[in-house]
N, C-alpha and C positions, 0 to 999 in steps of 0.2 A: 861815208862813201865806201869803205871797205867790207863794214860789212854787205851794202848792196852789192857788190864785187864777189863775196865771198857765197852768196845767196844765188846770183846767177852763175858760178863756178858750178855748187850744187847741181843744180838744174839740170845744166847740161851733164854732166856726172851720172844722173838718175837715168837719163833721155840715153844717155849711148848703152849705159846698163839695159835697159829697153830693148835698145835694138838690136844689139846681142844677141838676148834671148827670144825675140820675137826671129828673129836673122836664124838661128837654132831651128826653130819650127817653122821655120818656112814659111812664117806669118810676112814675113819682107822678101819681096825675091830681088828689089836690085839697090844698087848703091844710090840710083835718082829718087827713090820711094826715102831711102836713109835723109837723104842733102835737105828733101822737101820738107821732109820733119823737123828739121835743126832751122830751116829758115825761117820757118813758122814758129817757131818757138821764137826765133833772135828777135821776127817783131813785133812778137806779142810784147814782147822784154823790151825792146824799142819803144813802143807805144806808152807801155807803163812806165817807164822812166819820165819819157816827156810830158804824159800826163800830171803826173807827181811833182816835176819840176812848174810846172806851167800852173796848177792849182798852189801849191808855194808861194809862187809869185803872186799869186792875186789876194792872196789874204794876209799877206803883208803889207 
């Protein structure tokens, strides 16, 4: 579990590094364009977790 903890720490880590430098060039112009990109990321990362859990369980 920590390391998946440690994996999506990452993630997001890379993701603000992103938008930063995208935020720099003016590739981003507001903070809602920022939010949208981290929520989408969370449920990808949502999705994958329960996926993982739920495939887990069935082949045990």
């Amino acid at each position: 579990m920590e390391k998946a903890v440690l994996k999506i720490l990452l993630t997001f880590a890379i993701l603000s590094a992103i938008c930063c430098a995208f935020w720099q060039l003016r590739w981003l112009t507001s903070a809602r364009e920022i939010a949208t990109l981290f929520a989408i990321t969370g449920g990808v990362i949502a999705i994958d977790l329960a996926w993982a859990s739920l495939r887990k369980k069935m082949q045990s």
